[in-house]
C-alpha positions in Angstrom: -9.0 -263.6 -49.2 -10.6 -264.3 -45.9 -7.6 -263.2 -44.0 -7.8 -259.8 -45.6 -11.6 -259.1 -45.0 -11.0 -260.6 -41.2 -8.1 -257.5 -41.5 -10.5 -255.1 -42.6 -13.3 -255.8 -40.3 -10.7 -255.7 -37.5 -9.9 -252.4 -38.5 -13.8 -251.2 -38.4 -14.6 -251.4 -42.1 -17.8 -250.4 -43.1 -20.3 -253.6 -43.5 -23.4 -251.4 -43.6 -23.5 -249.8 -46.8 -26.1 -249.9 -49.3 -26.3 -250.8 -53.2 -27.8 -248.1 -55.9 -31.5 -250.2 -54.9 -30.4 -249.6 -50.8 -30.2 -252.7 -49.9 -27.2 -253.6 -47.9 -24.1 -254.8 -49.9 -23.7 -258.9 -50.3 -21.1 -261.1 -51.6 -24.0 -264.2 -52.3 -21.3 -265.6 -55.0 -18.4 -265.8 -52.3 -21.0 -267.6 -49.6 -17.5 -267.6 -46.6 -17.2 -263.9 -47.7 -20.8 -263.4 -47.3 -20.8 -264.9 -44.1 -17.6 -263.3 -42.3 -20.0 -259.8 -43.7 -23.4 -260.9 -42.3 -21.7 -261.9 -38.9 -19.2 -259.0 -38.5 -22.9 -257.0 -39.1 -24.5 -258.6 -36.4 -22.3 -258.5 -34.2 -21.6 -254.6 -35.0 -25.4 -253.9 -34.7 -25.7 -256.0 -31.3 -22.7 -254.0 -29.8 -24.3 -250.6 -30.8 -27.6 -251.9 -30.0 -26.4 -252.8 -26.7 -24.6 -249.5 -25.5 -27.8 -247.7 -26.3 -29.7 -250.7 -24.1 -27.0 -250.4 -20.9 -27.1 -246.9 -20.7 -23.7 -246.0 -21.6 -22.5 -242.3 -22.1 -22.4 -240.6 -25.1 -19.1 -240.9 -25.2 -18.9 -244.8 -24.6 -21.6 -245.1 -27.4 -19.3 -243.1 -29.7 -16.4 -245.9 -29.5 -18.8 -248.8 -31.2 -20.8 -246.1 -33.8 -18.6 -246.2 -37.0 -20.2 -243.2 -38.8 -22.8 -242.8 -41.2 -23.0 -245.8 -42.5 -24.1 -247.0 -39.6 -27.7 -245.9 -40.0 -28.6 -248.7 -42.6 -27.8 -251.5 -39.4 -31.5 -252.7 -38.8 -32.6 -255.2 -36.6 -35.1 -258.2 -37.8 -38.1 -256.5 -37.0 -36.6 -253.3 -38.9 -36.0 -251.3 -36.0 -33.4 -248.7 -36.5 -30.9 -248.0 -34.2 -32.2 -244.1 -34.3 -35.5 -246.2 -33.2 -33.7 -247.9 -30.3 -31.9 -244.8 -29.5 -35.7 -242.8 -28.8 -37.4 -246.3 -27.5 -35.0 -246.1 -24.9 -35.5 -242.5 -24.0 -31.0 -242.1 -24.5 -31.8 -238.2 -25.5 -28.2 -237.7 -25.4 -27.1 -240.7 -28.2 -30.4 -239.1 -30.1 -29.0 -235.5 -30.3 -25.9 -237.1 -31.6 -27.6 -239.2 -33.8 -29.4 -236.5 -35.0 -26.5 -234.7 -35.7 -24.6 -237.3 -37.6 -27.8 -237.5 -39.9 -28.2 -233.7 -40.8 -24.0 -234.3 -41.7 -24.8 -236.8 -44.2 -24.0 -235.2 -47.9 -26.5 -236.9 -50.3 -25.2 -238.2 -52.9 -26.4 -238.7 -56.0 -26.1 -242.8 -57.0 -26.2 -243.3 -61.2 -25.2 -246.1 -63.1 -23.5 -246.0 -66.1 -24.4 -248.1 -69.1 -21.8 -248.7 -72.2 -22.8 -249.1 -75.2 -20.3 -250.3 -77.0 
């Protein structure tokens, strides 16, 4: 099991997406799971954090964002990476930030009950 979610998390899946309560997905039953997740997050949210920190182009910062999803990354203090983006004045990665946001679709979370 672990070597598949070390394959997927190699391949940029998404760790960053959140349940019908938005809070970000967790595996709490599978704690190794849980922890390969948590880490690959961290590390995901440092390297974005970091391109917006150095300065990199637009284009640079474009190779560590991974789409929408994206957005829910937070750091401990709750500081989006929109936030970081504007704290550091990087006008250029907040255009495109900007952009990706008004993209998003909504989408309508319901949960289905059975009654039988």
């Amino acid at each position: 099991m672990h070597l598949s979610l070390r394959l997927l998390l190699e391949r940029h899946a998404s760790t960053s997406l959140p349940d019908s309560t938005g809070r970000l997905v967790s595996c709490r039953a599978f704690a190794g799971t849980q922890f390969l997740i948590e880490s690959h997050r961290k590390a995901h949210l440092q390297a974005v954090l970091a391109a917006i920190n150095r300065g990199t182009s637009l284009e640079e910062f474009k190779k560590c964002w991974h789409g929408p999803s994206d957005f829910n990354l937070v750091k401990e203090t709750g500081d989006s990476i929109l936030l970081a983006a504007a704290a550091f004045a990087r006008l250029e990665v907040l255009k495109f930030l900007l952009r990706e946001a008004a993209a998003i679709k909504p989408t309508l979370v319901t949960s289905h009950s059975s009654t039988e």
